[in-house]
N, CA, C and O atoms as a GROMACS GRO file, in nm:
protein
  508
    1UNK      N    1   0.085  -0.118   0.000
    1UNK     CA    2   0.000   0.000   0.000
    1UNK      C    3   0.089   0.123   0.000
    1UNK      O    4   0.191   0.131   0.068
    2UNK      N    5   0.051   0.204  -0.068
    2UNK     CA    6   0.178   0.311  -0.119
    2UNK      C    7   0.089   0.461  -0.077
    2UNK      O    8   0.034   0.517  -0.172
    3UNK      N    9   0.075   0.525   0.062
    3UNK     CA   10   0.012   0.632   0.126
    3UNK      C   11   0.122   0.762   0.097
    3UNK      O   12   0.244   0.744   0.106
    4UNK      N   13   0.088   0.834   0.079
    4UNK     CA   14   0.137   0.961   0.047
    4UNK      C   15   0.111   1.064   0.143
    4UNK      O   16   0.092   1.174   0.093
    5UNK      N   17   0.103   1.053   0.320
    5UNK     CA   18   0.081   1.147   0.419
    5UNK      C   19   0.043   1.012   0.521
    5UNK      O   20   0.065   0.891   0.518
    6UNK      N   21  -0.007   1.082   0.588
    6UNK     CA   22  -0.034   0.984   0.734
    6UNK      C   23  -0.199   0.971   0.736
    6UNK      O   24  -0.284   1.045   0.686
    7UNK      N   25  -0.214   0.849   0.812
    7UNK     CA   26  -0.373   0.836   0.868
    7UNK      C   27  -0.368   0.855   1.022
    7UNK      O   28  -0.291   0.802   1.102
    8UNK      N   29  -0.481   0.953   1.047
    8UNK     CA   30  -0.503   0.973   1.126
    8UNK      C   31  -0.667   0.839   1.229
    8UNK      O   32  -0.775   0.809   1.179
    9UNK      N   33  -0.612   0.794   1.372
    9UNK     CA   34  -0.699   0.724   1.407
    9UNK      C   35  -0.736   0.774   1.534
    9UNK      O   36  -0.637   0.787   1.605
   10UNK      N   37  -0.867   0.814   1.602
   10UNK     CA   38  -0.902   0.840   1.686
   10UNK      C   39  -0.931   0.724   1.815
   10UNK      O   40  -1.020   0.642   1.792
   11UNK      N   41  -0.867   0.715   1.933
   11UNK     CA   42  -0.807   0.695   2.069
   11UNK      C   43  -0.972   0.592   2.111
   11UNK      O   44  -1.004   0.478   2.080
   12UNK      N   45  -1.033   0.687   2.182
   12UNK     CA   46  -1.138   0.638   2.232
   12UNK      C   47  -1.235   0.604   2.153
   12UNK      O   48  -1.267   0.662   2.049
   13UNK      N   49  -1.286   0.504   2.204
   13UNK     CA   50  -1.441   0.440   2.099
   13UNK      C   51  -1.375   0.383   1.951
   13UNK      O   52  -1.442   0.303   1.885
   14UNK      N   53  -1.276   0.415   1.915
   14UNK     CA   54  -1.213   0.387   1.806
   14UNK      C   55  -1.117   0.281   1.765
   14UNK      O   56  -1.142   0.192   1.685
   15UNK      N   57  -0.988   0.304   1.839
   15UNK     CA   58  -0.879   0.194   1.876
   15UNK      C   59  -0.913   0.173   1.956
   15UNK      O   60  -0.921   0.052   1.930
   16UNK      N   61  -0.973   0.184   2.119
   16UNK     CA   62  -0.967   0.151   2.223
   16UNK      C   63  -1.084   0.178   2.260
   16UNK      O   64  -1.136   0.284   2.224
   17UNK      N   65  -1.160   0.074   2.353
   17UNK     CA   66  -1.249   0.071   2.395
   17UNK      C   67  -1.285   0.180   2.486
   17UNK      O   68  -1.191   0.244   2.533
   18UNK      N   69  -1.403   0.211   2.520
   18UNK     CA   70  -1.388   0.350   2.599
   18UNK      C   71  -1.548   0.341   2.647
   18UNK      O   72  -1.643   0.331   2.569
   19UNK      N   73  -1.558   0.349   2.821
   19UNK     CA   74  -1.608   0.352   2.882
   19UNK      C   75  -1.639   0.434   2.966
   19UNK      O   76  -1.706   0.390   3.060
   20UNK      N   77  -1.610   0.549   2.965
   20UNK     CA   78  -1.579   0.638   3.062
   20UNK      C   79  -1.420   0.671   3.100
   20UNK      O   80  -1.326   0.592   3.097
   21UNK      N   81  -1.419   0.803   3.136
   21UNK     CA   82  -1.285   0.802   3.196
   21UNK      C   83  -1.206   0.682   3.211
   21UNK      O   84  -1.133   0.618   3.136
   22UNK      N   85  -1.250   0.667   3.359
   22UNK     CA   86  -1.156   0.575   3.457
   22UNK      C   87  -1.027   0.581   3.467
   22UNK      O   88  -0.940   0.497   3.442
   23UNK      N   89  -1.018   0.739   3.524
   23UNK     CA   90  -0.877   0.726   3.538
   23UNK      C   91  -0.813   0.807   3.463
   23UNK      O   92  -0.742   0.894   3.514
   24UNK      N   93  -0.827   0.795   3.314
   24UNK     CA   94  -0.740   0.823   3.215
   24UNK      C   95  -0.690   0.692   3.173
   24UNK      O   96  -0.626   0.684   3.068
   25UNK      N   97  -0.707   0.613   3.228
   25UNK     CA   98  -0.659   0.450   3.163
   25UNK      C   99  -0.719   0.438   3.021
   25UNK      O  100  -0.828   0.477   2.980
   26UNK      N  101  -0.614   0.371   2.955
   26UNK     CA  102  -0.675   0.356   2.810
   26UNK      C  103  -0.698   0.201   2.808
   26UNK      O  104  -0.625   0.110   2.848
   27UNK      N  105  -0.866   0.197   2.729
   27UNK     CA  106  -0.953   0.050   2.746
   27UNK      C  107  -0.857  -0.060   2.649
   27UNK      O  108  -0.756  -0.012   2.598
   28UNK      N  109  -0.883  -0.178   2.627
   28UNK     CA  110  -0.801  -0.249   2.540
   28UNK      C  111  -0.882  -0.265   2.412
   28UNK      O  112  -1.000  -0.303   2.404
   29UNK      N  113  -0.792  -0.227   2.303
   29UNK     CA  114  -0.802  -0.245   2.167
   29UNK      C  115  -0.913  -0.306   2.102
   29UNK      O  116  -0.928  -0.427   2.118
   30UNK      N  117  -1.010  -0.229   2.017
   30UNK     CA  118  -1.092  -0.272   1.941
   30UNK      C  119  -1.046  -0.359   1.788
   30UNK      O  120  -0.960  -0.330   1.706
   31UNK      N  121  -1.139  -0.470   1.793
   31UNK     CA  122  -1.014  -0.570   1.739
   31UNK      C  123  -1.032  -0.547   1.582
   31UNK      O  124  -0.939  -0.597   1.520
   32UNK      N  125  -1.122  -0.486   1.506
   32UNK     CA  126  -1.135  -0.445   1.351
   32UNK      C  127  -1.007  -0.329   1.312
   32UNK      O  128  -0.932  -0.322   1.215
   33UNK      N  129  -1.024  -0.232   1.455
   33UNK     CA  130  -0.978  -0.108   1.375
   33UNK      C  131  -0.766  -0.147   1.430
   33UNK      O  132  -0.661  -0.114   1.375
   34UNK      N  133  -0.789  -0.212   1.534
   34UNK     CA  134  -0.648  -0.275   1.572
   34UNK      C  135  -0.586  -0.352   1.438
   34UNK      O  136  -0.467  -0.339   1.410
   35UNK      N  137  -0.679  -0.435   1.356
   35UNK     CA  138  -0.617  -0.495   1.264
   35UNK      C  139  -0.581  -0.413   1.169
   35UNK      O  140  -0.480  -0.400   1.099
   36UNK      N  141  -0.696  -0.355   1.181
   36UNK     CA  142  -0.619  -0.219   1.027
   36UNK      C  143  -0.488  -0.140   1.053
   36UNK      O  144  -0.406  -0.104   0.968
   37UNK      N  145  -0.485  -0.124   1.169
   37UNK     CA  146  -0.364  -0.044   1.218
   37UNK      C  147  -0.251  -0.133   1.228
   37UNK      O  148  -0.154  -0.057   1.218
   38UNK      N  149  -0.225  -0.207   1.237
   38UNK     CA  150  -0.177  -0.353   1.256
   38UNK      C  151  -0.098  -0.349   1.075
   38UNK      O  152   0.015  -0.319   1.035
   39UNK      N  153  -0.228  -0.396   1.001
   39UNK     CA  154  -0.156  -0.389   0.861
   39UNK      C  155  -0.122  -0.274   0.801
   39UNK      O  156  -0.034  -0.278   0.715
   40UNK      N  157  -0.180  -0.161   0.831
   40UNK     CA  158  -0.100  -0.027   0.758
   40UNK      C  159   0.036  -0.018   0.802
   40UNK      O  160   0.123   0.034   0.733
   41UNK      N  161   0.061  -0.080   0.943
   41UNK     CA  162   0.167  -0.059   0.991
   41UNK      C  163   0.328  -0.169   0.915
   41UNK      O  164   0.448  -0.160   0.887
   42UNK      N  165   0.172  -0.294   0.918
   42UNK     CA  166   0.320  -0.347   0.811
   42UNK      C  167   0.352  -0.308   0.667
   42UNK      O  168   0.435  -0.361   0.593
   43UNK      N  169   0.266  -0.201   0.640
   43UNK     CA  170   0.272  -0.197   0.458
   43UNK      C  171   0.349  -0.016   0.521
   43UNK      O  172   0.289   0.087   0.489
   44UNK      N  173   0.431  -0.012   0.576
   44UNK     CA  174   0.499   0.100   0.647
   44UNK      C  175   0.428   0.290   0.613
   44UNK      O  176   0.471   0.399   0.576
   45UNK      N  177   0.268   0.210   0.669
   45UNK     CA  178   0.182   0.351   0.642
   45UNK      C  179   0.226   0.430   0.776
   45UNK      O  180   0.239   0.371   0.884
   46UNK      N  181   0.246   0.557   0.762
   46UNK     CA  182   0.240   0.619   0.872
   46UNK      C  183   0.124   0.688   0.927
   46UNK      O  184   0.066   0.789   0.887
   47UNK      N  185   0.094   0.588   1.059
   47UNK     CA  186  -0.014   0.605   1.181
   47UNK      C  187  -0.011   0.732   1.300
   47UNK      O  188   0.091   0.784   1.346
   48UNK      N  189  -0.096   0.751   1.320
   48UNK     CA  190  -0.086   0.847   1.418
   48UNK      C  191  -0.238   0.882   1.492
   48UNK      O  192  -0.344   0.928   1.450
   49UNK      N  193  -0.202   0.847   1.588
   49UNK     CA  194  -0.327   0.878   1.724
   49UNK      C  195  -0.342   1.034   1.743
   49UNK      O  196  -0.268   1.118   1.794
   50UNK      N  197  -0.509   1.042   1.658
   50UNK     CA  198  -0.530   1.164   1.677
   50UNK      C  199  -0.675   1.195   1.824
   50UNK      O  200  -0.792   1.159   1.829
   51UNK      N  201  -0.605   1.258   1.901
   51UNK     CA  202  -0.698   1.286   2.003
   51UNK      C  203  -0.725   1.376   2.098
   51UNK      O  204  -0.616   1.405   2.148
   52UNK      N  205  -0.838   1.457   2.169
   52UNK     CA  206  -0.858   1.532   2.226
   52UNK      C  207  -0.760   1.516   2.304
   52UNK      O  208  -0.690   1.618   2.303
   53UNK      N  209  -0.710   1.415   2.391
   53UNK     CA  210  -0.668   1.385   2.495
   53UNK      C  211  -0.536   1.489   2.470
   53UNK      O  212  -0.576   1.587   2.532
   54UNK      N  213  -0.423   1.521   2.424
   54UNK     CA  214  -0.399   1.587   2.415
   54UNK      C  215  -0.356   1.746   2.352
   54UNK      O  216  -0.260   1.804   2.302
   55UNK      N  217  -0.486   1.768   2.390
   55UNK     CA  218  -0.522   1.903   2.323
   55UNK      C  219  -0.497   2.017   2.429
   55UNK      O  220  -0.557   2.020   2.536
   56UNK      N  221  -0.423   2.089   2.398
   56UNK     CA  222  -0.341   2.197   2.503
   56UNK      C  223  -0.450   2.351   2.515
   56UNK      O  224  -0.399   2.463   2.518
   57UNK      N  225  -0.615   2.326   2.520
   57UNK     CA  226  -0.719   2.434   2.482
   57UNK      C  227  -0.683   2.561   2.636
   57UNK      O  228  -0.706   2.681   2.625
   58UNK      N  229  -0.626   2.499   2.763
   58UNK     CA  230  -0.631   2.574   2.891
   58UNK      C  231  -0.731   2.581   2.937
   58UNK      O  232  -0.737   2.667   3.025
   59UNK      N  233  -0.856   2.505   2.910
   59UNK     CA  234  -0.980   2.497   2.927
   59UNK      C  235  -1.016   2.379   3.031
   59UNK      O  236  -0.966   2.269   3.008
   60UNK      N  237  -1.105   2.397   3.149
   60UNK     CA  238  -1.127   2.264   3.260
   60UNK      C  239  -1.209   2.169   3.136
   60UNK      O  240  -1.296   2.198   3.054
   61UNK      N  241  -1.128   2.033   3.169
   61UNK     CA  242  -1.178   1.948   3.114
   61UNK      C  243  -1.297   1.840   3.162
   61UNK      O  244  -1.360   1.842   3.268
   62UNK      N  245  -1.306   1.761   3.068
   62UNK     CA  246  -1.473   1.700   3.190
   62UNK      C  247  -1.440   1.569   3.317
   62UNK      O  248  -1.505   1.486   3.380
   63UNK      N  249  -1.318   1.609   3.307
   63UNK     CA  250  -1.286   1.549   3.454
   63UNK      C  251  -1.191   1.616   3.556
   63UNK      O  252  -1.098   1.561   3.616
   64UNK      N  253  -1.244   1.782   3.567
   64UNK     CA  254  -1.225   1.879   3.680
   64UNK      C  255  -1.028   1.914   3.641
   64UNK      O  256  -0.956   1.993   3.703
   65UNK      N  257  -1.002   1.858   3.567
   65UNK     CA  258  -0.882   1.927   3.525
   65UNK      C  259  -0.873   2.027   3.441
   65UNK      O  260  -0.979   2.062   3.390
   66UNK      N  261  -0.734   2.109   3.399
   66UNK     CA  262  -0.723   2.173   3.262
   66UNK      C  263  -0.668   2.131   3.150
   66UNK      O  264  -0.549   2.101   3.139
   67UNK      N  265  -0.751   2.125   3.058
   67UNK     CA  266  -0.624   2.059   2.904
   67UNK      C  267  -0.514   2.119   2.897
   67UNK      O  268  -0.494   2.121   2.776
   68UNK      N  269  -0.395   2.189   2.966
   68UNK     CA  270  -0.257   2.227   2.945
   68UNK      C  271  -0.157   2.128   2.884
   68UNK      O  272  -0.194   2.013   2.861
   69UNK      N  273  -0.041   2.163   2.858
   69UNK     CA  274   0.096   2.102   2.844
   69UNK      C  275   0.156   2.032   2.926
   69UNK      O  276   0.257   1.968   2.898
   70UNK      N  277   0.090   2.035   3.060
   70UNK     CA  278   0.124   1.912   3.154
   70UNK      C  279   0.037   1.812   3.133
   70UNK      O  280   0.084   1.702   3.104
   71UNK      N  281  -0.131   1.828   3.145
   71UNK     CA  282  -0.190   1.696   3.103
   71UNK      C  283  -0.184   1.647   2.992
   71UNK      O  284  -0.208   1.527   2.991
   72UNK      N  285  -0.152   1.706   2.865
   72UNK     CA  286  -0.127   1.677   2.755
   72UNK      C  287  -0.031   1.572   2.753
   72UNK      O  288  -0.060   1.454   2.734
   73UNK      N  289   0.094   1.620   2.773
   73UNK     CA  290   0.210   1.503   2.764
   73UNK      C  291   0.218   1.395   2.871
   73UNK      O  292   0.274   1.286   2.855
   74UNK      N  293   0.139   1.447   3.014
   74UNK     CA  294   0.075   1.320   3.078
   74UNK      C  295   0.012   1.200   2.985
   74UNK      O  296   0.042   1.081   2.995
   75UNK      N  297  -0.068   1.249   2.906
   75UNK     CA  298  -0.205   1.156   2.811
   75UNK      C  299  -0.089   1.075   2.693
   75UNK      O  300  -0.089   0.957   2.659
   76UNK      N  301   0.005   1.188   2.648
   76UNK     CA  302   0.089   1.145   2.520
   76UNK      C  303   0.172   1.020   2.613
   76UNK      O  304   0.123   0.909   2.590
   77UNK      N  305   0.231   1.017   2.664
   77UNK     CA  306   0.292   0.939   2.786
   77UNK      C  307   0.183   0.830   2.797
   77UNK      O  308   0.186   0.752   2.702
   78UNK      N  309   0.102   0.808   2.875
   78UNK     CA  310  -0.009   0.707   2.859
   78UNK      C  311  -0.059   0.624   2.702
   78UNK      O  312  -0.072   0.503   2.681
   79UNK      N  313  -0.072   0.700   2.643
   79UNK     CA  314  -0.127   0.684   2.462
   79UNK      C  315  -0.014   0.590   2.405
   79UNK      O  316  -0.050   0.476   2.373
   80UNK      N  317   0.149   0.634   2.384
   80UNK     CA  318   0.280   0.572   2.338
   80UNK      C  319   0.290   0.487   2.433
   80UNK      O  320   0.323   0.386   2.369
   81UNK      N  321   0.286   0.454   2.546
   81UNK     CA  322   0.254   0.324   2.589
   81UNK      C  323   0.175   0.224   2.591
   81UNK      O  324   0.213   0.110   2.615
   82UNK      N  325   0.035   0.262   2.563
   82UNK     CA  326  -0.052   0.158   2.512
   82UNK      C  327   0.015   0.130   2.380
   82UNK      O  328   0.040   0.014   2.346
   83UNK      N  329   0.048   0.248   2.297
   83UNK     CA  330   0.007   0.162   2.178
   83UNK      C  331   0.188   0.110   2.114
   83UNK      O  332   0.216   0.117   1.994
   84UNK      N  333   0.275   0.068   2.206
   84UNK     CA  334   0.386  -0.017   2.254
   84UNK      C  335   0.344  -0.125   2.245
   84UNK      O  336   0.349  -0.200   2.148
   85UNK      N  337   0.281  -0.147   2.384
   85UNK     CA  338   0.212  -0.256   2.432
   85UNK      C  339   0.166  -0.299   2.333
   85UNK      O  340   0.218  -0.411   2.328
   86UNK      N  341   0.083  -0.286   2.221
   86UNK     CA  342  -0.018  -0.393   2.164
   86UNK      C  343   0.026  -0.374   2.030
   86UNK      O  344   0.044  -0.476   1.963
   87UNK      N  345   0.053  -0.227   1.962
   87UNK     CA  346   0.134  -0.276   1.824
   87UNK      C  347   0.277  -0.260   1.793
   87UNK      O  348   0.312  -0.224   1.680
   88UNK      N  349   0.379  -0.290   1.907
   88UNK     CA  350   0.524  -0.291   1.930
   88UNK      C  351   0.589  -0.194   1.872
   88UNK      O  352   0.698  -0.224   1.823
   89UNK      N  353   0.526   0.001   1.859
   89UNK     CA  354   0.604   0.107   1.831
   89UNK      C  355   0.513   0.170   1.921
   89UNK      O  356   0.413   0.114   1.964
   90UNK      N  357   0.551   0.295   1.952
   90UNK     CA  358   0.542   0.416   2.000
   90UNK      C  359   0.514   0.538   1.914
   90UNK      O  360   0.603   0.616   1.878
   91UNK      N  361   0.340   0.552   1.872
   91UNK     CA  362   0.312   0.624   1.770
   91UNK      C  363   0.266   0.744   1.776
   91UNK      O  364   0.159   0.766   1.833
   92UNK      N  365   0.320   0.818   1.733
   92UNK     CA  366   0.290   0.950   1.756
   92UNK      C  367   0.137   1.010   1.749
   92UNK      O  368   0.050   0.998   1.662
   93UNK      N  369   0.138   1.086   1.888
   93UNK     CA  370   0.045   1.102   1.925
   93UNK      C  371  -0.012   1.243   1.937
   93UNK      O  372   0.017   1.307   2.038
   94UNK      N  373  -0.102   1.307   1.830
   94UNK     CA  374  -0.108   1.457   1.830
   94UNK      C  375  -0.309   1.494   1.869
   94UNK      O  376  -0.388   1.403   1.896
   95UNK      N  377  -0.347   1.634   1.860
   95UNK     CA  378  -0.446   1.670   1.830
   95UNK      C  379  -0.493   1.713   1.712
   95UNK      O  380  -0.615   1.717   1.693
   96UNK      N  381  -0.396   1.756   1.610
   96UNK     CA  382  -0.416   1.830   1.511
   96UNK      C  383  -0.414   1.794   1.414
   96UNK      O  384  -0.309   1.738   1.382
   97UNK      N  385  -0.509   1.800   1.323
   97UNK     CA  386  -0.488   1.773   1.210
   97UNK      C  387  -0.371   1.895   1.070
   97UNK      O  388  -0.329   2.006   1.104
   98UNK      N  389  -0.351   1.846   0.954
   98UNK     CA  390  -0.251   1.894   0.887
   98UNK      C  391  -0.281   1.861   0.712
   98UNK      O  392  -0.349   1.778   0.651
   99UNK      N  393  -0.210   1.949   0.682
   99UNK     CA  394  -0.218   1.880   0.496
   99UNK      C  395  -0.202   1.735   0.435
   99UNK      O  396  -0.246   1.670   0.340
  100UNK      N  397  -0.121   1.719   0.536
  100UNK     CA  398  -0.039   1.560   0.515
  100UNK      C  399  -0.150   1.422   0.513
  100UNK      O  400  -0.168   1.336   0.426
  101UNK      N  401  -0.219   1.444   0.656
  101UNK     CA  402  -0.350   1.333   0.672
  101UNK      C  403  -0.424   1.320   0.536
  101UNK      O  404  -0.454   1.405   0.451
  102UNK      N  405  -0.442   1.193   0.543
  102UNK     CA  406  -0.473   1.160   0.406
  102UNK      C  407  -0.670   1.104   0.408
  102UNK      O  408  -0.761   1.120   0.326
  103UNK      N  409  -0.664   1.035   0.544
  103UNK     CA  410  -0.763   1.007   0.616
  103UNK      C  411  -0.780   0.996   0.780
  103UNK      O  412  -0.688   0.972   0.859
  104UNK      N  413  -0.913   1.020   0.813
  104UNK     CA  414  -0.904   1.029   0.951
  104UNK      C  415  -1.002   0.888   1.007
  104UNK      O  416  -1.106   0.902   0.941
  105UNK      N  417  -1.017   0.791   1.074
  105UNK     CA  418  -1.092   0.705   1.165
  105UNK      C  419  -1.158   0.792   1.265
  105UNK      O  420  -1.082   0.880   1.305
  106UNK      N  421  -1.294   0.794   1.326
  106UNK     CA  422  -1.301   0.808   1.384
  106UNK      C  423  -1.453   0.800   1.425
  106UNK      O  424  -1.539   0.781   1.338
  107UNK      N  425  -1.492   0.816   1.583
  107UNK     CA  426  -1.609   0.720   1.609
  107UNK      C  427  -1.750   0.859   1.585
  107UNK      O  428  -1.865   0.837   1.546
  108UNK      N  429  -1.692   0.987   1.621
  108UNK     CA  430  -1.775   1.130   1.589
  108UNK      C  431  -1.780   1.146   1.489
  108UNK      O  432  -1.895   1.166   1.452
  109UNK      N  433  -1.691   1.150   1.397
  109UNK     CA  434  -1.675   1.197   1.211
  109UNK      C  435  -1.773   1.153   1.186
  109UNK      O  436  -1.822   1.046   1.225
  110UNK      N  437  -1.836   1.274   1.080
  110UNK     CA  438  -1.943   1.277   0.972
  110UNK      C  439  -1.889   1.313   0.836
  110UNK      O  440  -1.857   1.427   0.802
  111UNK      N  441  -1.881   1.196   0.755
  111UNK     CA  442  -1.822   1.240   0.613
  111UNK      C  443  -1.880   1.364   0.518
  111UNK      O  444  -1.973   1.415   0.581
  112UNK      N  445  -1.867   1.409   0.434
  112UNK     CA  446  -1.942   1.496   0.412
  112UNK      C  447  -1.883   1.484   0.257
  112UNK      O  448  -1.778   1.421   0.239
  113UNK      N  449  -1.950   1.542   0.149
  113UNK     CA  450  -1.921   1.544   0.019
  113UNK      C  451  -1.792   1.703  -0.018
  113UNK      O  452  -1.803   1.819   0.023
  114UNK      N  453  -1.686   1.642  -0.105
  114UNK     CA  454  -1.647   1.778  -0.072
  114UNK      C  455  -1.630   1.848  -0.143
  114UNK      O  456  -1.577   1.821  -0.250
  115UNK      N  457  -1.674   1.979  -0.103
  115UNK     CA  458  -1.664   2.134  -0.164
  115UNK      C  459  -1.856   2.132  -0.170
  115UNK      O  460  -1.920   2.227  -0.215
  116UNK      N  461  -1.921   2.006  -0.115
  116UNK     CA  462  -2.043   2.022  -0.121
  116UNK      C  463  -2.125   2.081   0.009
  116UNK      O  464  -2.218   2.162   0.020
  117UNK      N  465  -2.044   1.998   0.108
  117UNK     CA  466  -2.094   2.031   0.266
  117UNK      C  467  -2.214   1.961   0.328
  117UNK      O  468  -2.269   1.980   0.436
  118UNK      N  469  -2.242   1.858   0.208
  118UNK     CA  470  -2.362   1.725   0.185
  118UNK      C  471  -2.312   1.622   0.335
  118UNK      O  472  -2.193   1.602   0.360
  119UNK      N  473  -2.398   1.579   0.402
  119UNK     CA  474  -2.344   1.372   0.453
  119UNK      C  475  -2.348   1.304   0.310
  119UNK      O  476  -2.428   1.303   0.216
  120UNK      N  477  -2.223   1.247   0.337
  120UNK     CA  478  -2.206   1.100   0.252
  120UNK      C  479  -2.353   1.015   0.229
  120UNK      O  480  -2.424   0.976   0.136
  121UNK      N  481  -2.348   1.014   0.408
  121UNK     CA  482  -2.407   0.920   0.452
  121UNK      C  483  -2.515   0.908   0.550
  121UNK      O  484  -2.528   1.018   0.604
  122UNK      N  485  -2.593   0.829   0.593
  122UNK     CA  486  -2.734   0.856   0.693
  122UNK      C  487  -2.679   0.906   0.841
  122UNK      O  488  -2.756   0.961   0.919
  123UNK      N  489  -2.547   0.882   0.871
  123UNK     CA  490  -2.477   0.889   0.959
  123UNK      C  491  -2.442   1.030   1.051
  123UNK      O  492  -2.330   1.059   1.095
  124UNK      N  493  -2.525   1.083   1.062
  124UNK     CA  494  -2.556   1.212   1.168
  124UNK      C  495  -2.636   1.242   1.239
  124UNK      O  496  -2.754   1.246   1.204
  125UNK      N  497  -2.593   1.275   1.363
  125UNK     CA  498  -2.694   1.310   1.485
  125UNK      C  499  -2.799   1.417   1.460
  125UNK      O  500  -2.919   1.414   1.486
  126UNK      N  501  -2.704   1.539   1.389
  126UNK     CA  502  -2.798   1.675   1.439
  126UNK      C  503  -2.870   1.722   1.316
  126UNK      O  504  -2.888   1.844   1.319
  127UNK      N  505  -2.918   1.661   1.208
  127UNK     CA  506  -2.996   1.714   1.140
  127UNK      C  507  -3.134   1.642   1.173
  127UNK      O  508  -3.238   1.676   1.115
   0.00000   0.00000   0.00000
């Protein structure tokens, strides 16, 4: 598979099961989107965990903290160790998206047609 930028995969509900907080502990691996990550990784796509978790807004978050540069690299610290643990690298772990992302995973995303501003798909809450 021959990718030309990175895919972006979203943390909770996505790769990892997600139940609530608890902690900040990250749940264990959802096993569809683990495999995909799994083989992009052997066809040497470059992955990357995109997630609120560390998002540096300075804003109290919904578990009585602030999103700063300390909880941030707390979460990045937590995140590169899970994902050690289960797909044997340490993948970089951002909030932001960039030119480069080629695609994003994720369990909120609503596709949309583009330059149209259409859903793809039946797949939205708020209309």
């Amino acid at each position: 598979m021959s990718i030309s930028g990175w895919i972006g995969v979203d943390l909770d509900g996505t790769l990892a099961h997600y139940a609530g907080w608890n902690g900040g502990q990250v749940g264990e691996p959802i096993g569809g989107m683990a495999f995909r990550v799994r083989k992009w990784l052997a066809d040497g796509v470059d992955v990357r965990i995109l997630t609120a978790r560390v998002a540096e807004t300075g804003l109290r978050n919904q578990v009585g903290g602030v999103d700063d540069e300390s909880f941030a690299s707390a979460q990045r610290v937590i995140i590169q160790d899970w994902t050690e643990k289960h797909f044997g690298v340490r993948l970089p772990v951002t909030a932001s998206k960039d030119f480069a992302m080629v695609e994003l995973w994720d369990d909120r995303a609503v596709r949309v047609r583009c330059n149209e501003g259409e859903p793809c798909c039946n797949h939205h809450k708020t209309d």
